[in-house]
C-alpha positions as CSV (number, residue, x, y, z in Angstrom):
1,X,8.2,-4.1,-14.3
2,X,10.7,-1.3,-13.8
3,X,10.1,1.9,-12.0
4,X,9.6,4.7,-14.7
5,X,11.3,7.7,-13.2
6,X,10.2,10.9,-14.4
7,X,13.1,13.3,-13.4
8,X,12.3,17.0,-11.9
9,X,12.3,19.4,-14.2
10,X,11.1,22.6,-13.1
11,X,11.5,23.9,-9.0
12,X,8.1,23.4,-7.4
13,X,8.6,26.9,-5.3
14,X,9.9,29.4,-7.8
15,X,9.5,27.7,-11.1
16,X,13.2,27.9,-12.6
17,X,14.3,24.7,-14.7
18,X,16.3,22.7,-11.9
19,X,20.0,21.0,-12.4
20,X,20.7,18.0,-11.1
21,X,23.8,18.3,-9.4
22,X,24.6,16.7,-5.2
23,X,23.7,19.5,-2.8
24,X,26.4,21.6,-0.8
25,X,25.0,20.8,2.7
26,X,26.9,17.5,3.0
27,X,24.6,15.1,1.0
28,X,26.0,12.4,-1.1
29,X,23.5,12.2,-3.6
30,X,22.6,13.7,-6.9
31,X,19.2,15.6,-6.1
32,X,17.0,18.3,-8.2
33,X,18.6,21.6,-6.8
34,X,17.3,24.8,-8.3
35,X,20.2,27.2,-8.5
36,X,17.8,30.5,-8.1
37,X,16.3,29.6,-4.8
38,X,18.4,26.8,-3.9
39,X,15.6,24.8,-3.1
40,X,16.6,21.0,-2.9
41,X,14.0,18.6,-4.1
42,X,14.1,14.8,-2.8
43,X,12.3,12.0,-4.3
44,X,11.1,9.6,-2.1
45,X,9.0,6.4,-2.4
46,X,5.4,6.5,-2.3
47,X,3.3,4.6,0.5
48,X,0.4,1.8,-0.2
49,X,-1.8,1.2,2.7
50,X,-4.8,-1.2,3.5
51,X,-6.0,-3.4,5.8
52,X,-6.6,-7.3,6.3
53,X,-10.0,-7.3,7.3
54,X,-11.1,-10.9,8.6
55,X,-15.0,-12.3,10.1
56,X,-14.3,-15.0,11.5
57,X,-11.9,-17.4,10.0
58,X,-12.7,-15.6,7.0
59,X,-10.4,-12.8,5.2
60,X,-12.2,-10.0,3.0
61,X,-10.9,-10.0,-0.7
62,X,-11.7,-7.4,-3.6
63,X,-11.8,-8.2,-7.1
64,X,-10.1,-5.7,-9.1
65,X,-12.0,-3.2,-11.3
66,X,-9.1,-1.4,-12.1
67,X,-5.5,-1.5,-13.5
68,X,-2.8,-2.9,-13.2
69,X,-4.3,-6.4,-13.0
70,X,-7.4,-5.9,-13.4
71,X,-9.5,-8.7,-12.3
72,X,-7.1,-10.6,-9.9
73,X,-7.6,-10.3,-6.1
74,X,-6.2,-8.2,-3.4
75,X,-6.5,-6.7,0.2
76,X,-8.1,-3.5,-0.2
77,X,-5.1,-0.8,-0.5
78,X,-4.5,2.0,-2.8
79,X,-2.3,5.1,-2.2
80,X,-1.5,6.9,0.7
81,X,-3.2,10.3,0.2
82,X,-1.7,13.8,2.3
83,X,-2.7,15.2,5.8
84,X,-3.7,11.6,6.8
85,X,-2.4,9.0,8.8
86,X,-1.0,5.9,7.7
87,X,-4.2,3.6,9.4
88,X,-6.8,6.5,8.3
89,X,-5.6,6.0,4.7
90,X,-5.7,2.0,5.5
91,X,-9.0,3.1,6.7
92,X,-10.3,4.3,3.9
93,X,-9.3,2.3,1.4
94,X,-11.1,-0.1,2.7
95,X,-14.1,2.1,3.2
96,X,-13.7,2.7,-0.8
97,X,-12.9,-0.3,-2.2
98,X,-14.8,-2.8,-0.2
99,X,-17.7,-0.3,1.8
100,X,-17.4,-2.4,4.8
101,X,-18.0,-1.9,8.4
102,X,-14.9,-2.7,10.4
103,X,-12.8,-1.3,13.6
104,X,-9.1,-0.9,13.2
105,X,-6.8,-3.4,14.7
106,X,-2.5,-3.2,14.9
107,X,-0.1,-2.5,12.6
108,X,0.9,-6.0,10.7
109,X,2.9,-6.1,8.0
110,X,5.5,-3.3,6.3
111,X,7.2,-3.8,2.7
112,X,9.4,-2.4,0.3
113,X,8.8,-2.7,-3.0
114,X,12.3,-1.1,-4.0
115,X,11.9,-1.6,-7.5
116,X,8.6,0.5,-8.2
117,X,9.7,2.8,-5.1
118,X,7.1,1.9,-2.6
119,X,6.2,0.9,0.6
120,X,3.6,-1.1,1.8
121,X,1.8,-1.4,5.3
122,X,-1.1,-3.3,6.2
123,X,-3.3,-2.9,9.5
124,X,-5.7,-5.8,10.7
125,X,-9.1,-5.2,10.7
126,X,-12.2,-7.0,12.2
127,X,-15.3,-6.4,10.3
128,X,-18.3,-5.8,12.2
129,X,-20.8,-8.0,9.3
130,X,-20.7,-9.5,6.4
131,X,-22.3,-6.5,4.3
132,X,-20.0,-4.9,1.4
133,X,-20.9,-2.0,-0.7
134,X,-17.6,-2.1,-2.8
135,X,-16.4,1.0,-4.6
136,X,-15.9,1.8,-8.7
137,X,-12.4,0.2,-8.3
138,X,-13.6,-2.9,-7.6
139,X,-15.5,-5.8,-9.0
140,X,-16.6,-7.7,-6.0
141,X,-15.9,-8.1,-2.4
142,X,-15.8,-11.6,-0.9
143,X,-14.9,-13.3,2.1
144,X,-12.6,-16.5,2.1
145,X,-11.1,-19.4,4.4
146,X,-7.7,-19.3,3.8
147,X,-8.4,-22.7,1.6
148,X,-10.8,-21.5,-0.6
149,X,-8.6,-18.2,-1.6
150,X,-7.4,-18.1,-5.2
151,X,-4.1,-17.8,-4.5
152,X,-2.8,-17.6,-8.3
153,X,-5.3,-15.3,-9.0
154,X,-3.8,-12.9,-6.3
155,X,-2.6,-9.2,-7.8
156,X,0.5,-8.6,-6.1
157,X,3.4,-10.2,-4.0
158,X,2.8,-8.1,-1.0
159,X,-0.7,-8.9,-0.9
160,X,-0.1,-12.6,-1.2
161,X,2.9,-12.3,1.7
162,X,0.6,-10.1,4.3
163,X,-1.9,-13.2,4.2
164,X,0.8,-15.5,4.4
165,X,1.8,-13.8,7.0
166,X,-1.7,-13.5,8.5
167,X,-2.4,-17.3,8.5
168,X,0.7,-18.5,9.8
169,X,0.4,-16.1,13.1
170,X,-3.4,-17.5,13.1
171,X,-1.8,-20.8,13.0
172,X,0.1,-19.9,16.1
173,X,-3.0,-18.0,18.1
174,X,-1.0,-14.7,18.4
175,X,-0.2,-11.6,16.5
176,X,2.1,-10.2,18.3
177,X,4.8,-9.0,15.8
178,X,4.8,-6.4,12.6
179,X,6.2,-8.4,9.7
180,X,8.4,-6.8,7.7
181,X,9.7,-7.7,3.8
182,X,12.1,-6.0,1.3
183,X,11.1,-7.4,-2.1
184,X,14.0,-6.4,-4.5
């Protein structure tokens, strides 16, 4: 899967078709500059955020109702939405996907994706009970020991590294670290 880039075509503050051309100010690379307003416009990559919410020795897991890969497992996650916090969108993505009752935990795991152009960052989570009310994007929601997960049914890379990640600092009793992961 390659990144589809859609290019700038028009300047988001004044309308006028935009060249692409690198900016005067210094820069050293080719950006979206509108040459009425002078307005330069930078791409950058998008953020995915969820959490790794665990009972027990158990980790919470959402069937996906939703492309791409529909019906393979993940974390809950989704998009990063604006005037929110990276742990309040991890918050409630899980809220939406999974509807379950949890307190936020640390920071554990950050990843770029460089080819589709995003960035990935997962927060633990300690769920409260074993009630789920999971959203339209999702199928079911279901806790698992690190045995029984489906691991080749797993939706995406990142996913399947974060509870890598997850079990092996379980394994040693502490997380104490943010894992980090370019996937190229």
């Amino acid at each position: 899967m390659s990144v589809v880039h859609l290019p700038i075509k028009h300047c988001k503050n004044c309308g006028t078709a935009v060249v692409y051309r690198v900016p005067d100010d210094g820069d050293t690379r080719e950006r979206a500059v509108c040459p009425a307003c002078h307005t330069i416009h930078y791409e950058n990559p998008t953020n995915v955020v969820g959490t790794i919410p665990v009972l027990g020795d158990r980790v919470l897991l959402c069937k996906r109702n939703i492309e791409p890969r529909w019906g393979k497992w993940t974390l809950p996650a989704g998009f990063m939405e604006l005037n929110e916090s990276t742990s309040q969108g991890a918050a409630r993505e899980t809220d939406e996907e999974a509807g379950a009752h949890f307190e936020m935990e640390g920071l554990f795991s950050v990843m770029s994706v460089v080819r589709v152009g995003q960035v990935h960052m997962f927060y633990r989570a300690r769920l409260l009970d074993d009630v789920f009310d999971p959203g339209h994007e999702t199928i079911e929601a279901k806790l698992f020991t690190e045995e029984e997960i489906p691991w080749d049914e797993i939706a995406f890379r990142t996913v399947r590294e974060t509870l890598r990640f997850y079990f092996e600092d379980r394994q040693r009793g502490n997380f104490d670290r943010v894992h980090t992961l370019d996937i190229v």
